[in-house]
N, C-alpha and C positions, 0 to 999 in steps of 0.2 A: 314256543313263543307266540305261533299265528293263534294259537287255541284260547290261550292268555287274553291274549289281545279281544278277541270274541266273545267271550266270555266278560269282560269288564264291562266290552260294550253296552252286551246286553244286559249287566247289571247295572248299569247307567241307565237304563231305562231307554237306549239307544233305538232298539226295533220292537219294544215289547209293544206299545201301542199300534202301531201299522200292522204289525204281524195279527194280533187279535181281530182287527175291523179287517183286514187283509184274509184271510182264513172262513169271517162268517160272509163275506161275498163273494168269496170261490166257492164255498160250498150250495150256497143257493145257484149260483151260476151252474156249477155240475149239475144240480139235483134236475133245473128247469131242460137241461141239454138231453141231461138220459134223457129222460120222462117223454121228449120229445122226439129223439132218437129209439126208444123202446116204440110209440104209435108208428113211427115211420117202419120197424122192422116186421113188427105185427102186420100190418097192412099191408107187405110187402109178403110173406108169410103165406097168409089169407088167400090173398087174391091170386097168387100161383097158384096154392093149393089147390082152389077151386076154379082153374080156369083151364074152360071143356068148351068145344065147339064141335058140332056132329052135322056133316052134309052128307047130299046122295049124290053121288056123281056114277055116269056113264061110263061100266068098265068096257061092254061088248057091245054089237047090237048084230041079232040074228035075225037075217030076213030085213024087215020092219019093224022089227022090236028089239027096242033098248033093255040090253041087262043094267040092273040098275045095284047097286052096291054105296052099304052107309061108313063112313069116313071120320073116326072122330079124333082128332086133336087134342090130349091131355098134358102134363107134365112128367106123368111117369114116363112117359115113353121116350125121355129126351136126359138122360145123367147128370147135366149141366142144369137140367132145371132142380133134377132131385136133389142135385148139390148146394142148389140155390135155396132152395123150401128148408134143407138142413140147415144152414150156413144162417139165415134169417132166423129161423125158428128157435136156435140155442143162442144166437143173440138176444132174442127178447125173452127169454127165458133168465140170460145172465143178468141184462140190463133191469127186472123187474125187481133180483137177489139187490143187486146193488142200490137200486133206487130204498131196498128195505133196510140193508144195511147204513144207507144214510140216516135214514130214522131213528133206528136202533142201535148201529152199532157201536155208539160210544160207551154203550152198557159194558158190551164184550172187548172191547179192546186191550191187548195184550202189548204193551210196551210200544206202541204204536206200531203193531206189525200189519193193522188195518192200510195204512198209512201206504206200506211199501205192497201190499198186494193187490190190491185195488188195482194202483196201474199196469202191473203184470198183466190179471186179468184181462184187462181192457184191452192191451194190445194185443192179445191172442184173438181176440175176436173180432177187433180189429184186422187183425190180417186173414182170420175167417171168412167174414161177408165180401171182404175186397175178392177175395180168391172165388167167391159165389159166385156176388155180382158181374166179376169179370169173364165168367166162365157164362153167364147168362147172357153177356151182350152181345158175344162172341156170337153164340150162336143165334139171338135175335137178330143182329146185322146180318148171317147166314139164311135166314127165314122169312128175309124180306127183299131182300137185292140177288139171291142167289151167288154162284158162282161158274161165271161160263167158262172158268179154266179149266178148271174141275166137274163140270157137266152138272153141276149140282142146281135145280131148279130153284125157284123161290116160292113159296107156299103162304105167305101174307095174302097175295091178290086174291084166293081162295079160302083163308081162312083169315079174315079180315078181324071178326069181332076177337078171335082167342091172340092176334099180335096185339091187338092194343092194348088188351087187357093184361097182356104179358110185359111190354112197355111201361105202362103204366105203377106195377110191380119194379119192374129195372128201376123207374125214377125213384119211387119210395125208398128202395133198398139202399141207393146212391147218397140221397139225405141222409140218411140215418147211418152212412158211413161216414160221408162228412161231420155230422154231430160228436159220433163217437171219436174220431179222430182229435177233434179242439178239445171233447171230455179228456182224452189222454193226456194231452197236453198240457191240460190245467191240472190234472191231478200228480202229472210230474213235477210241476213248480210246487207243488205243497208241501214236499219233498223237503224243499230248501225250507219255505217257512216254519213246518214243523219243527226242523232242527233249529233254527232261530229263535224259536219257540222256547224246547229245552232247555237253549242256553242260556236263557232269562228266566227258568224257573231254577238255575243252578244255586246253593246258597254261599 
């Protein structure tokens, strides 16, 4: 009887107009959120990838002379960052499919199964970058304040340019978590309109 009832509705003509003007301003709203959530993960990506800082510092000194030894700071050398460069980098890899499959994929579309994986997708990767990100700040908060419980020094006050640049990364990645999160969000509600949809094309 609920299904009945639904169905009349929307052959009443009940949701079929909102649903349609409803639908093409979710889908732009998506497409502008990726698109700007893929810059923020790139960039986030990028700039860890390539963020390197090389000092010389004073290991010994014999006599009157300083041994002198070169120090460099990358991302390899830290899991959390490699997890982070991974974690970024197949998001914007995802987020670029989907921004094409917006484009495109009403071509392909299979009984709207576009419809139900999209948001799957999204939340995997969604819980991807979070899992980066937070594994990144971790140890950036560790890289900058130290730990005196732990004897664990802090290594910002000497590698100054490679924390910010690392920071600077955390925030990018942060957005474009944020982004993709409200992307999920919206593409689960489509969920309902598309079926609303259906059941106004029923005859």
């Amino acid at each position: 009887m609920a299904d009945e009832k639904v169905v009349e509705g929307a052959e009443n003509g009940a949701c079929q107009t909102p649903v349609v003007s409803a639908n093409k301003a979710n889908d732009w709203l998506i497409f502008l959120l990726r698109l700007f959530a893929f810059f923020a993960t790139v960039s986030a990506t990028v700039v860890m990838a390539i963020n390197k800082q090389t000092l010389t510092v004073v290991v010994a000194t014999i006599g009157r002379t300083p041994i002198q030894a070169s120090v460099t700071a990358k991302f390899q050398h830290t899991p959390a960052f490699i997890f982070f460069v991974i974690a970024n980098g197949l998001a914007s890899i995802h987020n670029l499919l989907m921004l094409i499959v917006e484009l495109i994929g009403h071509k392909f579309d299979f009984k709207g199964l576009r419809y139900l994986l999209i948001p799957i997708l999204d939340m995997l990767n969604v819980a991807l970058v979070s899992g980066g990100t937070s594994a990144a700040v971790f140890i950036g908060e560790l890289a900058r304040n130290g730990n005196s419980h732990a004897k664990w020094n802090k290594i910002c006050d000497k590698f100054s340019t490679y924390c910010k640049h690392g920071g600077g990364a955390m925030i990018a990645s942060s957005i474009g978590l944020v982004l993709m999160i409200i992307v999920n969000v919206i593409s689960i509600t489509k969920l309902r309109i598309q079926k609303c949809q259906n059941y106004s094309r029923l005859p």
